[in-house]
C-alpha positions in Angstrom: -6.5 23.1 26.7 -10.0 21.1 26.6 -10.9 23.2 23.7 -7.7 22.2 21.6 -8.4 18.5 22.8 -12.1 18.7 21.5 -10.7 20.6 18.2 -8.3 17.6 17.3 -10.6 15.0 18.6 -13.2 16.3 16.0 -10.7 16.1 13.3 -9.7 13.0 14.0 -12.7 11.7 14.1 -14.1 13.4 10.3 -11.0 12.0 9.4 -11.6 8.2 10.7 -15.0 8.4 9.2 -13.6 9.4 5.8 -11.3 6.5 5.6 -13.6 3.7 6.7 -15.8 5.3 3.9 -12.9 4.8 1.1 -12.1 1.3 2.2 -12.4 -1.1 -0.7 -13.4 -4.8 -0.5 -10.0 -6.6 -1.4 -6.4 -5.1 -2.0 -5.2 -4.5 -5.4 -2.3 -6.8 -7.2 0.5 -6.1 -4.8 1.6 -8.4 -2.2 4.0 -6.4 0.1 0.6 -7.1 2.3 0.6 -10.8 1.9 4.2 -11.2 2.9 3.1 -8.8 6.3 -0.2 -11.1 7.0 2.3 -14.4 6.4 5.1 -13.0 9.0 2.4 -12.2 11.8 1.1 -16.0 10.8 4.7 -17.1 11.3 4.7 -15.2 14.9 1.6 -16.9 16.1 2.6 -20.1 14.9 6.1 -19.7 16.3 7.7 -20.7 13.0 9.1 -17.4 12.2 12.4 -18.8 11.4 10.7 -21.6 9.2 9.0 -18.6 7.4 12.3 -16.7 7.1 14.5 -19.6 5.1 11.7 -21.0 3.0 10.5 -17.1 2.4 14.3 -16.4 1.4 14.1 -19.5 -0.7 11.3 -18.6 -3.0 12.7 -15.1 -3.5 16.0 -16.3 -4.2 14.1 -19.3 -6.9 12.7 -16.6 -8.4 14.2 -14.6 -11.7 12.9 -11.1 -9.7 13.3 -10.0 -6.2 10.3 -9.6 -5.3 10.7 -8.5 -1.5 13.3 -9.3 1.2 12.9 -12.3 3.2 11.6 -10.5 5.9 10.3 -7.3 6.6 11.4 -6.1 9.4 8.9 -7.6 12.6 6.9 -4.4 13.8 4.1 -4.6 11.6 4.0 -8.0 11.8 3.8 -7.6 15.6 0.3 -5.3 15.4 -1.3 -7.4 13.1 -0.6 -10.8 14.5 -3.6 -10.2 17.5 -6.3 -9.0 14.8 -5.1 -12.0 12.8 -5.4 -14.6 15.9 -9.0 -12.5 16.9 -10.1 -12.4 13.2 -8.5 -14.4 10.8 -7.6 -12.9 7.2 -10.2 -10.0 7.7 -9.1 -7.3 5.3 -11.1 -5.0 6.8 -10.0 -5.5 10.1 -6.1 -5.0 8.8 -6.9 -2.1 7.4 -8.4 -0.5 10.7 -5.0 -0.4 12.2 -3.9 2.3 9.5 -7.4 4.2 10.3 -6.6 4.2 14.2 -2.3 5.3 13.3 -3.5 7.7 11.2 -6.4 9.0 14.3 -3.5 9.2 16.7 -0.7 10.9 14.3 -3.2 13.4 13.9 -3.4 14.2 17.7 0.5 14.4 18.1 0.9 16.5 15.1 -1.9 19.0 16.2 0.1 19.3 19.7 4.0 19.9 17.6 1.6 22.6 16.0 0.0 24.2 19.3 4.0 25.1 20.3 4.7 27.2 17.2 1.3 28.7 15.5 -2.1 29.6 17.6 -4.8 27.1 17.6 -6.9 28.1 14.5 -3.9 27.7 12.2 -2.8 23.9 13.9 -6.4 22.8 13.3 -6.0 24.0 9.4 -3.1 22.3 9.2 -4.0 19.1 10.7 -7.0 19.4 8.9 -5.1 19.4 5.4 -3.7 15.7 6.5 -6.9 14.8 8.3 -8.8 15.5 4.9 -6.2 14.8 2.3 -7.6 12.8 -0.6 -4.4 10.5 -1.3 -3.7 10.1 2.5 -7.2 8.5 3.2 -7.0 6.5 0.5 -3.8 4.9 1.1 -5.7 3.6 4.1 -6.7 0.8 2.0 -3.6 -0.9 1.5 -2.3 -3.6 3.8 0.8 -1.3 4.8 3.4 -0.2 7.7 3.3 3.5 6.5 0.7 5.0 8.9 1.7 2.9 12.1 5.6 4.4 11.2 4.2 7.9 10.3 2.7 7.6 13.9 6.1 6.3 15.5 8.0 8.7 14.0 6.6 12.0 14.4 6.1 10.7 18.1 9.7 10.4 18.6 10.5 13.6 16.6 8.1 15.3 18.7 9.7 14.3 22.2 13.6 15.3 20.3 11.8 18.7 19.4 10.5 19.1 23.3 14.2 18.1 24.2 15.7 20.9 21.5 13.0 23.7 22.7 13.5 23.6 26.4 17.0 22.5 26.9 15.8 19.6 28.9 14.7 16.0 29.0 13.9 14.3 32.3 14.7 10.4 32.3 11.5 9.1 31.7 11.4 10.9 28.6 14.5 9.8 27.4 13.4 6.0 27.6 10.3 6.6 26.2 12.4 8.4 23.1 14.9 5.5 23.2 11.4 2.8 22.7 10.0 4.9 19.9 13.4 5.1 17.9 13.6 1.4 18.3 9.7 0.5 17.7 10.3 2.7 14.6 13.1 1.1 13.4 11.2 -2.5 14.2 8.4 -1.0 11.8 10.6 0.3 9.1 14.5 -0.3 8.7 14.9 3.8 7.8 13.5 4.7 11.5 17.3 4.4 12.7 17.8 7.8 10.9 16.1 9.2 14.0 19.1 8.9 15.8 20.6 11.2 13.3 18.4 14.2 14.5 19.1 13.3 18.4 22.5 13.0 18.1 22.4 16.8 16.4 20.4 18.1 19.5 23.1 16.2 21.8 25.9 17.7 20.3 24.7 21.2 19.7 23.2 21.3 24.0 26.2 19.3 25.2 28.1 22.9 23.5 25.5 25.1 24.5 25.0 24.6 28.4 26.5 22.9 31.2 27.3 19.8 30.7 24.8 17.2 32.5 26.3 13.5 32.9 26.8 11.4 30.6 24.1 8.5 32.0 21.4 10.9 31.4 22.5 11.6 28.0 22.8 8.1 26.5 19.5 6.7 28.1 17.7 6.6 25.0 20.9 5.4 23.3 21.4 2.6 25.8 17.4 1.6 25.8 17.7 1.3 22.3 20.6 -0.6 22.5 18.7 -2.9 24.8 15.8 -3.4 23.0 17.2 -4.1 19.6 20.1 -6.9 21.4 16.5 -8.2 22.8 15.1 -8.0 19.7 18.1 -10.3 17.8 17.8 -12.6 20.2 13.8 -12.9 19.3 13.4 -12.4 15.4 15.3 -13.6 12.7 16.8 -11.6 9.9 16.5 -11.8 6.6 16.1 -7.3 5.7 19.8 -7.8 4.4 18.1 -9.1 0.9 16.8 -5.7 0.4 20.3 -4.6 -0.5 20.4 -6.5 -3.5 18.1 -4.1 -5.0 21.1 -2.1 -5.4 23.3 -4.2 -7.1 20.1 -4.7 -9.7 19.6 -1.3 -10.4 21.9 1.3 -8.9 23.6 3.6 -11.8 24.7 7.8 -11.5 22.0 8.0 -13.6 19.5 6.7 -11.8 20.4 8.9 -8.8 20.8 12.0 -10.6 16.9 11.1 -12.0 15.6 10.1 -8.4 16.9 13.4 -7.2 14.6 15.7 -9.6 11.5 12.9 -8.8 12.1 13.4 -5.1 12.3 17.4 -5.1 8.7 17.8 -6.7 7.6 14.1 -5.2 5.5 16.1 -2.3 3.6 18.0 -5.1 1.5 14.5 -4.9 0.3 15.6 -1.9 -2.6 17.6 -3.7 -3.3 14.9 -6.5 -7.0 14.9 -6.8 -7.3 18.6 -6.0 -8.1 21.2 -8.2 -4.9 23.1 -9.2 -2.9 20.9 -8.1 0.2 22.6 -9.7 -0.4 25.8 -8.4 -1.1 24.6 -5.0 2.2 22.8 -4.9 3.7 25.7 -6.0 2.3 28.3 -3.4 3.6 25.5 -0.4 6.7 24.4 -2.0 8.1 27.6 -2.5 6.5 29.1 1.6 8.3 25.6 2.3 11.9 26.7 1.3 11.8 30.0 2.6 10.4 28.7 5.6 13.1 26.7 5.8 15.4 29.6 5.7 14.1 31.2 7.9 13.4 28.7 11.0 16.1 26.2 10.1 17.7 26.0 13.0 14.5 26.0 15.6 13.5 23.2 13.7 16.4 21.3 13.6 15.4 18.0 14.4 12.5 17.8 12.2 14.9 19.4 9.2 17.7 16.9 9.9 15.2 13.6 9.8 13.9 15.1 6.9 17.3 16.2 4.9 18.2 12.2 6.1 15.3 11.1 5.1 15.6 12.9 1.5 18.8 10.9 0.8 18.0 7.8 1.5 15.8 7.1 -0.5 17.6 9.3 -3.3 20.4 6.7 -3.5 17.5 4.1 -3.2 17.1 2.2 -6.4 13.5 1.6 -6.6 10.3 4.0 -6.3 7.0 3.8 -4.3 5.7 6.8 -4.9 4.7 9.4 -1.8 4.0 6.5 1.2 8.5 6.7 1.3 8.0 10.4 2.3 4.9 10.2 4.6 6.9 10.6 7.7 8.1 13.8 6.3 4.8 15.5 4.9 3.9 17.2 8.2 7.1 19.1 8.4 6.7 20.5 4.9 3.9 22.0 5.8 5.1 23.3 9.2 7.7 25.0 7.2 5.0 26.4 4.5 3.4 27.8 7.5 6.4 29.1 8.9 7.3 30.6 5.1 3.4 32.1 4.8 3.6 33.8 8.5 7.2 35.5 7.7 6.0 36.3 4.1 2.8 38.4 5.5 4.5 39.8 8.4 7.0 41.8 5.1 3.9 42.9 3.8 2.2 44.3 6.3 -1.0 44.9 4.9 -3.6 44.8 7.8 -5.7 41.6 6.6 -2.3 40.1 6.0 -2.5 38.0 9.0 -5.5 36.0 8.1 -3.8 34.7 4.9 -2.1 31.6 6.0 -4.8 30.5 7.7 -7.5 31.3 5.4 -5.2 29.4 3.0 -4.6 26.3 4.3 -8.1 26.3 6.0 -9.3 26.6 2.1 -6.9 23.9 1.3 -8.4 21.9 3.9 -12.3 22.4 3.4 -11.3 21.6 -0.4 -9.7 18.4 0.5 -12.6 17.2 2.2 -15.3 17.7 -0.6 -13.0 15.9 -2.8 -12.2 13.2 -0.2 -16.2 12.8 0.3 -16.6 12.6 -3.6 -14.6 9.9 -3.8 -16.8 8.5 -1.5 -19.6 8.5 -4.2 -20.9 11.7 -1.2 -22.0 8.1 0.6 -20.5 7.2 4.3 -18.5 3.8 5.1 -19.8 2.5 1.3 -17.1 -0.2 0.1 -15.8 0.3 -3.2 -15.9 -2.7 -5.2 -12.6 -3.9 -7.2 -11.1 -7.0 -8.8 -8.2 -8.4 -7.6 -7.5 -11.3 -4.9 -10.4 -10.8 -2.6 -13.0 -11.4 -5.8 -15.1 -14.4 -6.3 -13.2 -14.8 -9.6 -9.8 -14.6 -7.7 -11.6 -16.7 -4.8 -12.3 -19.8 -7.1 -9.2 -19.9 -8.8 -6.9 -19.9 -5.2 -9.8 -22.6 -4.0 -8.6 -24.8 -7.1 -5.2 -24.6 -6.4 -6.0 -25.4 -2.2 -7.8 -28.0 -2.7 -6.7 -29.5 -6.0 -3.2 -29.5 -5.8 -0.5 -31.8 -3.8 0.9 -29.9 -0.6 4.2 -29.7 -2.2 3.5 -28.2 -5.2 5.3 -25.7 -6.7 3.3 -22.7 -8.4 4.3 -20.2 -11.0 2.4 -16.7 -10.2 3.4 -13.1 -10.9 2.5 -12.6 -7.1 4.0 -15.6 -5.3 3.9 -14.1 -1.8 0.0 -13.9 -1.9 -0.2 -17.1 -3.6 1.3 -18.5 -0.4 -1.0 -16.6 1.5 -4.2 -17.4 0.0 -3.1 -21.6 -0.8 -0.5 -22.3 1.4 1.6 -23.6 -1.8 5.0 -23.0 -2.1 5.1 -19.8 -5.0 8.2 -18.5 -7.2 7.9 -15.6 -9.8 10.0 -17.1 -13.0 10.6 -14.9 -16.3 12.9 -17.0 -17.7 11.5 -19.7 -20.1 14.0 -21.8 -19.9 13.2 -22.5 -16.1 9.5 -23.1 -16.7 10.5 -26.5 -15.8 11.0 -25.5 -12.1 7.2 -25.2 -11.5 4.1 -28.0 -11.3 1.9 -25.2 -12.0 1.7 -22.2 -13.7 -1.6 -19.6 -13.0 -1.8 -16.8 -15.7 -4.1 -13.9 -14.6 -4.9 -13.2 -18.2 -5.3 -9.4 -17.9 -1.9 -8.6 -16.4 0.0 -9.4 -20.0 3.8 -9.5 -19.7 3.8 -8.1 -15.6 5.8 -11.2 -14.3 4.1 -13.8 -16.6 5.3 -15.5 -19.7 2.5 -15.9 -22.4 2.1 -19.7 -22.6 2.4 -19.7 -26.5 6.0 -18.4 -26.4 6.8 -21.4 -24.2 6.3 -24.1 -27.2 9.0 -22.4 -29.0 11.2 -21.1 -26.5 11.2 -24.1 -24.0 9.6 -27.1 -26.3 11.5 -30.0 -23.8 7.7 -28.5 -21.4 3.9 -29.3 -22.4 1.1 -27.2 -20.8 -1.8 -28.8 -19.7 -4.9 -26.7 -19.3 -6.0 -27.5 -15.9 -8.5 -24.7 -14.6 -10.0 -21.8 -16.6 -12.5 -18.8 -15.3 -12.9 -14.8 -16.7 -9.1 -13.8 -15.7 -7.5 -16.9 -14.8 -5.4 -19.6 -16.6 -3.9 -23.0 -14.7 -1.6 -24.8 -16.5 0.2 -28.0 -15.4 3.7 -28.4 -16.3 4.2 -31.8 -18.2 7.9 -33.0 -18.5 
């Protein structure tokens, strides 16, 4: 036991270090961040409901839905004390995703230790621990590591429940306060419930029958917390559905289907043979599926839930939707490797999933380290709002502009952040008219922005005024 507690410490450790070291200075052009860093603002301010409506207002003004009103309040929640101890630190944010990720790893190790021995759940939590595109993602201003953590928490204590036949009634409240901090993180963490009502059913048929207070606990404490949590937060995650009246079609789902079956193939971007690694895991994966299916059952169900979702969701964000599910598929390539050499029965064959996945892990570090320029916690610089270039340009807009100004930007959530100026994303020429302002970031072209010189023709009843002007950035006042 204090070995595999040492083992996992150490990884997580290498691992933290690794991340710090591929921190950037800034954030790149996408403000799902800002919007976070604004609601945590609204929750130590106590105007969350303020924030809500005039939030919902400006997405609602503008031609593209650029986010729902409100994310849902869990991320929020963790970054509202760094924001009240350190302001807008960017580093400081980021830390939080460092210290999910630290923890994840120590869960995951121990849902390892009760199926493979301990060399083979160190490999494997190594090939997270290490993984180039992982540590990277550190850098962004995002929920997905706090509800990796939450989530393979709760499926670990629904997999302790499935194993043993038995869950005591401090267990099931816990379980019932991670399905609902999940879902506080992330809407999608109520398909947990999916995989615990599975295990409910299935051991309600299986053995004697225990009462029925023991069995809804984590039901009922869920319940609780989210009636609690109505009563605390306002809405506003209901605008995310129409993303679906934008851009649903059969086509689209039949297309999101094929990108989400080879989607965890981006797993090993970066890495050398990339395609071939995919394909050795993938294909262990589905037989390792096969073959464990039902001893995995809760972890498969969460996963095949999971899976849809986000199939029938209109819109794409690459690997961070599957994050929660990335463990599991390689669980099940382990499970697939282990069966596979047991049929051959060569005498070395034993060593091979290990050896593999211990290779895949070693190789993911050198890269991860490269990437690092082979230097530890260096900051890699890039341009986007954090710059001085950026800086001056939100500074002239602060401190030069009424209060209730109304500002055109292709990124209108961190132009609130960064200027406290009410911000709209418009595409539409003919509702230039609906802004005081209008801030062109010259090297993003047609990504939200309309090039002034098509407004003279298209919308001639407006004159642009050239107000501000630096390497990327345009201000133009809009003159009646």
């Amino acid at each position: 036991m204090k070995r595999d507690s040492l083992t996992i410490l150490l990884i997580a450790l290498v691992a933290s270090v690794m991340s710090i070291s591929l921190y950037s200075t800034g954030q790149f052009w996408w403000d799902d961040f800002a919007s976070y860093i604004l609601q945590a603002r609204a929750i130590l301010d106590g105007r969350m409901a303020q924030f809500v409506a005039e939030n919902g207002r400006a997405i609602a003004q503008s031609t593209y839905p650029v986010g729902p009103a409100a994310y849902p309040w869990g991320f929020p929640l963790l970054l509202a004390p760094v924001y009240a101890l350190a302001g807008l630190s960017i580093t400081a944010f980021k830390l939080l995703n460092t210290a999910a990720f630290a923890a994840f790893l120590i869960i995951f190790y121990a849902y390892s230790r009760q199926r493979f021995n301990a060399a083979l759940s160190a490999a494997l939590a190594s090939v997270l621990a290490f993984n180039p595109v992982l540590l990277k993602a550190h850098d962004l201003i995002q929920a997905d590591f706090s509800f990796l953590l939450a989530t393979t928490a709760s499926l670990f204590l629904i997999d302790l429940q499935w194993r043993t036949g038995r869950s005591p009634a401090w267990q099931k409240n816990l379980l019932g306060v991670l399905i609902f901090w999940s879902f506080l993180l992330r809407t999608n963490g109520i398909l947990l419930l999916g995989p615990l009502v599975l295990v409910d059913f299935f051991q309600w048929r299986a053995t004697p029958r225990p009462g029925f207070r023991l069995i809804s606990l984590p039901y009922l404490t869920f319940l609780s917390f989210f009636g609690l949590s109505l009563f605390i937060f306002p809405g506003g995650q209901s605008s995310y559905f129409e993303h679906y009246e934008l851009f649903f079609s059969p086509a689209r789902l039949f297309d999101n289907f094929l990108f989400y079956l080879t989607l965890p193939g981006w797993l090993f971007g970066g890495l050398p043979l990339a395609t071939l690694l995919f394909a050795l895991t993938g294909l262990s994966c589905l037989w390792g599926i096969f073959q464990k299916a039902r001893s995995e059952l809760p972890v498969l169900a969460f996963s095949l839930l999971t899976m849809a979702l986000f199939i029938t969701w209109p819109e794409r964000q690459g690997l961070r939707f599957i994050y929660p599910i990335l463990p599991f598929f390689l669980v099940f390539a382990a499970h697939g490797l282990l069966d596979l050499v047991r049929r051959i029965q060569l005498t070395l064959a034993g060593s091979l999933p290990l050896g593999f996945f211990a290779a895949l892990a070693l190789l993911s570090l050198v890269v991860s380290f490269q990437r690092a320029d082979w230097k530890l916690f260096s900051r890699e610089e890039i341009n986007g709002p954090f710059d001085p270039v950026s800086a001056e340009m939100f500074a002239y807009v602060r401190e030069k502009t009424a209060a209730d100004s109304t500002v055109i930007f292709f990124k209108p959530r961190l132009m609130k952040l960064m200027t406290d100026r009410y911000s709209i994303l418009i595409e539409d020429c003919s509702r230039i008219g609906e802004g005081d302002l209008i801030v062109m970031h010259e090297k993003q072209e047609r990504n939200g922005q309309i090039d002034p010189g098509e407004i003279k023709t298209c919308n001639p009843s407006v004159e642009l005024q050239i107000v501000f002007k630096n390497q990327r950035f345009t201000i133009y006042q809009v003159l009646p």
